[in-house]
N, C-alpha and C positions, 0 to 999 in steps of 0.2 A: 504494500500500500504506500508506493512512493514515486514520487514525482522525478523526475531526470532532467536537469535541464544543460543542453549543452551550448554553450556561449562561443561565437564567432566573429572577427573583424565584421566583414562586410564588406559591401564597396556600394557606390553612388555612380561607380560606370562599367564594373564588371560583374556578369550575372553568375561567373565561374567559381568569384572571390568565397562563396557561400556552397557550392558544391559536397566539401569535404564532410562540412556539417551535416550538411542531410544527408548525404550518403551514411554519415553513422550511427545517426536517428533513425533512417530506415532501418539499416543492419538491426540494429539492437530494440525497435519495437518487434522487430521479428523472434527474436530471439527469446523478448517477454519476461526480463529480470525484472524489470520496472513495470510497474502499471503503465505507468505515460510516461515518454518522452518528449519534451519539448524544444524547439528550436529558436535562440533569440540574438540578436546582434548588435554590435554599437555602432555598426552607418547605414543599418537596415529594422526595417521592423519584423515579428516584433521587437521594439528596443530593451536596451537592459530596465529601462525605469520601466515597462509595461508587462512584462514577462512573468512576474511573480504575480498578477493578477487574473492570469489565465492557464495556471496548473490547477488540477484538480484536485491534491492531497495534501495536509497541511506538515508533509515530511519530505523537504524536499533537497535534493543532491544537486550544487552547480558546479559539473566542470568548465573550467574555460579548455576552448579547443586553440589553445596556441602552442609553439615549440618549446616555448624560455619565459621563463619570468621576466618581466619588464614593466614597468610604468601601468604598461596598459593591468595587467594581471595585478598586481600591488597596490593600486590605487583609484585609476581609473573605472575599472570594471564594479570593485568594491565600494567605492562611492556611488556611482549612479544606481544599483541593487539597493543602497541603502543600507551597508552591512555596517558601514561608521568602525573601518578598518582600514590602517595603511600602513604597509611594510609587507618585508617578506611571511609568505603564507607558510605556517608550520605544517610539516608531512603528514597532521593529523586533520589539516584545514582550519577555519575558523567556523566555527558556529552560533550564529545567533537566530533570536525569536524576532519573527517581524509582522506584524498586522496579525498577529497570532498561528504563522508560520516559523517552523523549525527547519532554518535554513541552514544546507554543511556546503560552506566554499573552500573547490578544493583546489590544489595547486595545477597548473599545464599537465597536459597529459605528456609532451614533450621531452618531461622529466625523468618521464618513469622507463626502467633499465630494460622493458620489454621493446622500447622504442629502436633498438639495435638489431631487434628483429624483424621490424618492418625495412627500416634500411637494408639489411639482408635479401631481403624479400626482393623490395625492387632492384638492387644489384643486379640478380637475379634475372630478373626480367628483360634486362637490359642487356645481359650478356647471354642471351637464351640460346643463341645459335653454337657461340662461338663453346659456352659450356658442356652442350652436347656433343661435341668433338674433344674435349678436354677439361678432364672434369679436375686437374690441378690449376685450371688457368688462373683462379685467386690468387696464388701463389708468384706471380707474375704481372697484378694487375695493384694500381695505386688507388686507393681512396682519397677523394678529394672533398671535402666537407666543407661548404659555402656557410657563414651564418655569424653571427655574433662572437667576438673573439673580447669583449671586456669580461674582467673578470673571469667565475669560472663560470661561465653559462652552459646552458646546455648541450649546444653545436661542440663544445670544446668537454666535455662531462660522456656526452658518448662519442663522440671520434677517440677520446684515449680509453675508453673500454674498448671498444673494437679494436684499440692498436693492442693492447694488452691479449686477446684470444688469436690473435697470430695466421688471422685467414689472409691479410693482404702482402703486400712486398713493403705498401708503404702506406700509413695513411697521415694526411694533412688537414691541418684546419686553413682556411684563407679567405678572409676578409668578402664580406655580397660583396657586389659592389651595385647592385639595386637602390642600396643605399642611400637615403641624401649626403652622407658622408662619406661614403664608401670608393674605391679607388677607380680608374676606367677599366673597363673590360679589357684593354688591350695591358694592361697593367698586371692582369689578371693572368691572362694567356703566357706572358714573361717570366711571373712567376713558377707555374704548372711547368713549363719549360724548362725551366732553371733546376727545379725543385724535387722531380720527379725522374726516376731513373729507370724506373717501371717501363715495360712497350705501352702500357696502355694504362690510361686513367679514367675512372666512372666520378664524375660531375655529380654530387648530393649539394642541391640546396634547401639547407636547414630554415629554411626560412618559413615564415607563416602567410606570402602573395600567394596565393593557391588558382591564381589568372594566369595571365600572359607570361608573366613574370619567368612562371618556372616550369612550363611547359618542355620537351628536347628539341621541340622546332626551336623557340624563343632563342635558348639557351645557345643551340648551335650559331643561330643568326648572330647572334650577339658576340658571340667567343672566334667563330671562324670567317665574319666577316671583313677582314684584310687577308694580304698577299700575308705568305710564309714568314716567319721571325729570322728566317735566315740558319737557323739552327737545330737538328735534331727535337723532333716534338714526340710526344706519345700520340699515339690514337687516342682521339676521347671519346666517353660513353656518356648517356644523359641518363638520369630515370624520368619516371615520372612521377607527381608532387606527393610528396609522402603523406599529407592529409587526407588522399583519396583512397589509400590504400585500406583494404579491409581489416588487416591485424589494427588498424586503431581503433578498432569500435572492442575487441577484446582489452587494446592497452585502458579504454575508457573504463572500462566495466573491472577492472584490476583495481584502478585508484578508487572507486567508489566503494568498494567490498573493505578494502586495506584500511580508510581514513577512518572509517567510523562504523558500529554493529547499526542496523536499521532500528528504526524506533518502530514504524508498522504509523504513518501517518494516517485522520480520517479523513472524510471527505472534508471538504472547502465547503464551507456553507454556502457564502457568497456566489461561488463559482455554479454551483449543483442550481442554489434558484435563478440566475439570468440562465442559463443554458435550457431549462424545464421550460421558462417564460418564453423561449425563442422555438422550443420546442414547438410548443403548443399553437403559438399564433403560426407555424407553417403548414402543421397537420391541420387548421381549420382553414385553410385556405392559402392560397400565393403569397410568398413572405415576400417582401422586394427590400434588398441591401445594396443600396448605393447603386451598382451596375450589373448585381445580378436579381436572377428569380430563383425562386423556390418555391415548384409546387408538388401537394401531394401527388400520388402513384401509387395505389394498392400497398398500402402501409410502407411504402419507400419514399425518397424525394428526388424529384429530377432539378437540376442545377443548369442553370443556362444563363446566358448572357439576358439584360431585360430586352434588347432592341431584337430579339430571337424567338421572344414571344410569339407561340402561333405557328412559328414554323414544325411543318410533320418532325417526326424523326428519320424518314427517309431522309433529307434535305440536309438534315443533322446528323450527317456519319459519323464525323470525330468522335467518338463516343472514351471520355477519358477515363483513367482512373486515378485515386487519391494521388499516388505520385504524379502522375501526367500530368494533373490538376496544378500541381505546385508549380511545375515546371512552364505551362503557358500561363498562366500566373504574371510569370515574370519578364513576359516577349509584349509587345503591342502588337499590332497587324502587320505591320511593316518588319519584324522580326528582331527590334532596338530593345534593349533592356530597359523595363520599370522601375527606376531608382525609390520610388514608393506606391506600394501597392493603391492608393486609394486617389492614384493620379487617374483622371476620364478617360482614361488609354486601354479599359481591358478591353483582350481581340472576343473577337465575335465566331459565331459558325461552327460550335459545339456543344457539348452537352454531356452531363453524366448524372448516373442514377446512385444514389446512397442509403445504405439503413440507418434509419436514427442513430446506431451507436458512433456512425461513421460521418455523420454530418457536421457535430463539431469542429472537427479534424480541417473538412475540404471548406468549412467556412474560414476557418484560419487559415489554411493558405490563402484565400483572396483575400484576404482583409483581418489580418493580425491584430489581435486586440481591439478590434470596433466594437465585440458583441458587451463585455464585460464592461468597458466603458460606455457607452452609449445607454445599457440596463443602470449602471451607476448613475449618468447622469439622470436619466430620468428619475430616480432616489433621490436625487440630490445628495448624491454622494460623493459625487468626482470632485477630489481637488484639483484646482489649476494652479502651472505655473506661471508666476509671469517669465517676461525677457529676459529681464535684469538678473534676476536669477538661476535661470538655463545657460548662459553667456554667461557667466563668472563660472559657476559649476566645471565648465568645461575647458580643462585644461588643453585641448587640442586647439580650441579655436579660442583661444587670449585675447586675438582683436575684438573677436565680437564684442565684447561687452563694452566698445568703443565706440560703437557705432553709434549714430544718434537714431531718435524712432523716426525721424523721416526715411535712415537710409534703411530701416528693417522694414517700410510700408513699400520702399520704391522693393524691394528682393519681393518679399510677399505678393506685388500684385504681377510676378511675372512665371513665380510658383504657386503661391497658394490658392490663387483664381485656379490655377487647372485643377485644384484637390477638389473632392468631395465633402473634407473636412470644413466647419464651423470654425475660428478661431474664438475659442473661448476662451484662452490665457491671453489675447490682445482685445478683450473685452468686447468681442460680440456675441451678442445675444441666441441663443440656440432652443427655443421654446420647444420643441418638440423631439424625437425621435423616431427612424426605420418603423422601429416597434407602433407606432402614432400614425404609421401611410404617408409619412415623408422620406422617399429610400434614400435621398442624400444629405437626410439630416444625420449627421455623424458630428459629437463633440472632438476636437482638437485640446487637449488639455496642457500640450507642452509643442514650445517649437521643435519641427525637427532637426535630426543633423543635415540635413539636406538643406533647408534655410539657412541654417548656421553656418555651413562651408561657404555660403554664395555671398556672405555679406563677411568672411575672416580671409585674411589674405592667408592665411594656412592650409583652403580648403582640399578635400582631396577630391573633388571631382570637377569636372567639366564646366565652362560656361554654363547658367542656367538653359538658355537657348539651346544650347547644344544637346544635354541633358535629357530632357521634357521635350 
């Protein structure tokens, strides 16, 4: 009787950046240790402030899905949950009571010594030809470990375990250079050159861009595009990005069992009546959220776009399922990533059918944390934040809280006009709710981080135009 919740960056331009995440949500609601598992992120929804208001059990386990402690895991992530915790996280995690949740934060999965075995793994993968002709090639071959080099981090914590069990000729730690401090790729290459005595070197980056970034297209692009150094080079190998690999939903499920014995959490009171409420007003008729429908079907629900209303099912092939669901979700028609689900962009010209147990689930993928807020605020329960205080909070974007409220109204009316959301933390008024036969009244209780990149000169993503 517990809750799962696994914490991811995100991105505001890459729909990949989130991948690894849900690939180990899937894995591990399969697998069924956890009642729920949930998915949240800090440049995606749902975000970390909304996330603890839409698990169903009041015992709840957060891993963060990163490689290495940093900033973000020590502080970051532990402020916007709410845990009123900063520093390094003890191996046992931190645990606190929140909103009458018993919440355990645990350290990176990144850390944990089973993490050598996913690297193994993709090695592996990478050299699949060349292994099945020679199964000493290890022996012959350089490990190259891209990642964090202060301190002892983790990129540098398991590169010298693996150098310690003696499967490679050679292995290295050396500096992303993804970086914003980081060295140039061709810097890079000099090194590996220099460094390595091995025929052949496999390229690991330890790093948590699970995009473009660390792809072996990328990588090669980036590494061998100049003419030759002039000098004796190894072969390089790539893998592919180690959060996507399936042993991390095992390394996940290791730190959770390890940090703490379960307490056996109950239901969420809160949670159980707006989901019951949401229930009901669809089994009696067409629910409409924002830009979908929901109507009944001999004790099921069929899920469609609202402007699809009407149309047969013949006409409606696409016929998705919950993961499918997540994944156009996050495309508009045009095939561009939706940097926030509840932007007027979802695509059209499908449809899928759910059982009640299963409708929670595929309403949170379109629309993460609407249900729970939206039933609050009609409570008159939802707190808001204002500006002033989302912009100080967040130490990634510093400028913000610089800005004046003209320059947060000029960003809003070039973002928030396309939301469905209400701002109710810049004080407009939101009298009704979904729930009411308004499908686009949805409260906004806090700015996002997608506002907040577009108005900090820190931001990580695109122009707004670009964007949206």
């Amino acid at each position: 009787m517990r809750s799962l919740v696994l914490i991811g960056h995100g991105s505001h331009r890459s729909a990949q950046a989130a991948e690894g995440v849900h690939q180990c949500a899937e894995q591990l609601r399969v697998q069924g240790h956890f009642r729920e598992v949930v998915e949240a992120y800090w440049l995606e929804e749902p975000s970390l402030r909304q996330v603890l208001k839409t698990v169903q059990f009041t015992d709840v386990t957060v891993v963060p899905l990163l490689l290495g402690a940093s900033d973000l895991t020590e502080y970051t992530f532990a402020l916007e949950l709410g845990l009123g915790h900063r520093g390094p996280v003890p191996v046992q995690g931190v645990n606190r009571v929140i909103s009458g949740r018993t919440v355990h934060y645990l350290r990176p999965y990144g850390l944990h010594p089973l993490m050598q075995e996913v690297i193994l793994a993709r090695v592996r993968e990478a050299l699949a030809e060349e292994l099945l002709q020679d199964e000493a090639l290890l022996q012959d071959t350089a490990l190259v470990v891209l990642g964090d080099l202060s301190g002892a981090s983790a990129a540098q914590q398991q590169a010298r375990a693996l150098q310690e069990r003696g499967l490679f000729a050679q292995v290295l730690t050396l500096p992303w250079p993804g970086a914003s401090q980081g060295p140039p790729w061709r810097q890079l290459r000099q090194d590996i050159a220099q460094q390595v005595s091995a025929a052949r070197a496999v390229i690991v980056p330890f790093v948590d861009d699970a995009d473009e970034w660390c792809t072996p297209e990328s990588l090669a692009a980036y590494l061998e595009h100049e003419d030759t150094l002039g000098v004796q080079e190894p072969t390089l190998h790539y893998i592919q990005p180690l959060a996507t690999h399936e042993l991390v939903a095992r390394v996940v499920l290791e730190l959770a069992v390890q940090a703490h014995k379960p307490l056996g959490g109950d239901l969420d009171r809160n949670y159980q009546a707006a989901w019951q409420q949401v229930l009901d007003r669809a089994a009696a008729g067409p629910l409409r959220v924002g830009e979908v429908l929901v109507s009944p079907q001999a004790g099921l629900f069929d899920v469609r776009h609202t402007l699809d209303e009407g149309r047969s099912h013949e006409s409606l092939r696409t016929l998705v399922t919950l993961s499918g669901l997540w994944e156009r979700a996050r495309h508009d028609d045009t095939g561009a990533f939706r940097p926030l689900p509840t932007l007027r962009t979802l695509p059209r010209g499908w449809r899928a059918v759910f059982a009640p147990a299963d409708l929670p689930r595929a309403l949170q993928y379109l629309y993460p944390a609407v249900i729970e807020e939206s039933v609050a605020h009609q409570n008159h329960a939802l707190r808001f934040t204002p500006w002033a205080a989302t912009a100080q909070r967040q130490s990634r974007y510093q400028s913000a809280s610089l800005v004046t409220p003209m320059q947060v109204e000029q960003a809003a009316k070039t973002l928030c006009t396309r939301c469905l959301k209400t701002r109710i933390w810049a004080g407009e008024v939101l009298s009704q709710t979904f729930l009411s036969g308004a499908p686009g009244a949805i409260p906004c209780a806090e700015a996002c981080t997608l506002l907040l990149s577009q108005v900090s000169a820190e931001g990580d993503t695109l122009p707004v135009s670009a964007t949206i």
